[in-house]
C-alpha positions, -999 to 999 in steps of 0.1 A, spaced: 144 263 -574 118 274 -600 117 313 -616 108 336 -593 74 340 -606 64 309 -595 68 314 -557 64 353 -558 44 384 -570 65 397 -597 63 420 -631 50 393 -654 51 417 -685 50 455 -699 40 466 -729 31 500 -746 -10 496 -749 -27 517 -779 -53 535 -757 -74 550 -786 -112 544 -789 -114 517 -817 -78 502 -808 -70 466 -807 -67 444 -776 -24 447 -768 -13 417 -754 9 424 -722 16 388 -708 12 353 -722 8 324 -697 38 298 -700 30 266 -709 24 238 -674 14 269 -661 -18 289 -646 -17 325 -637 -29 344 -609 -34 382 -620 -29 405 -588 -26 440 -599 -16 461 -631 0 495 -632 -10 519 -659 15 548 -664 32 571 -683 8 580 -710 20 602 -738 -7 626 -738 -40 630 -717 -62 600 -716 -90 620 -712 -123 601 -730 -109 573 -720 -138 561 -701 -138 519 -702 -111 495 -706 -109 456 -700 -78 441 -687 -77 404 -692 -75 375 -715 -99 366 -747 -112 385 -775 -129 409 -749 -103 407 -725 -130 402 -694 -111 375 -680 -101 400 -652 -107 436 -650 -137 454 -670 -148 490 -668 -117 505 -656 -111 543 -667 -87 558 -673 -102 597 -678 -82 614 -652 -50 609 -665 -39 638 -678 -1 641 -673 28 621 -690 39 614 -651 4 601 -639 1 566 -628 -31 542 -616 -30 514 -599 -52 482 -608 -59 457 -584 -81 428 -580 -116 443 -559 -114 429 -522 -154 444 -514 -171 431 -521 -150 401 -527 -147 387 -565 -142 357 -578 -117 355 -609 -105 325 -631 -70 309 -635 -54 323 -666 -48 288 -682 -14 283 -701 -14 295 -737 -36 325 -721 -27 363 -740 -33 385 -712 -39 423 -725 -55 457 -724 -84 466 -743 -100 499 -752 -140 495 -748 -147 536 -750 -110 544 -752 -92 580 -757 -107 604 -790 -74 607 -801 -42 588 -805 -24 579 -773 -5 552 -754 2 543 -723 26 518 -704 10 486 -690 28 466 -666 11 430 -654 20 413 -616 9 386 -605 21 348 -600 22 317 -618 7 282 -604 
């Protein structure tokens, strides 16, 4: 029997994102080679500080990360124990790509926080 991420939804990979305006992407997961990856949610938690600003993010692969999720904010945040939830939209239904093997998977700030903060990203999904 194969790892459990290839017959279940699993954590695929956390990281600690830079969530400033201007910050680089942070790569969370990278896709395992003879693999695709289907990306089902994302859980964004435990910032260090308010996230407040924080208006537009892209969670995905690719310079832009678009691959996945665009225009997520992240402004209400404002407590160290606050968490969101990211999933895939179900209406009206999208269509996403296979994240092919090789693929970085990460969190990028478009119009991120004014000042210096980070949060914890954690990827699920399932590989094919």
């Amino acid at each position: 029997m194969g790892a459990i991420e290839d017959f279940a939804v699993t954590l695929l990979g956390t990281g600690s994102a830079d969530m400033q305006n201007g910050a680089a992407k942070t790569d969370i997961y990278t896709v395992p080679e003879g693999h695709s990856c289907i990306v089902v949610f994302a859980v964004i938690h435990s910032p260090d500080g308010s996230l407040v600003g924080g208006l537009q993010y892209n969670l995905g692969s690719g310079v832009a990360c678009d691959t996945w999720r665009q225009n997520i904010s992240c402004n209400l945040m404002v407590n160290t124990t606050d968490y969101m939830v990211v999933h895939s939209r179900s209406v009206p239904p999208q269509v996403y790509t296979l994240e092919a093997e090789g693929n970085e998977i990460g969190i990028l700030p478009i119009i991120g926080t004014i000042g210096a903060r980070t949060a914890t990203v954690a990827l699920f999904g399932y590989l094919v």
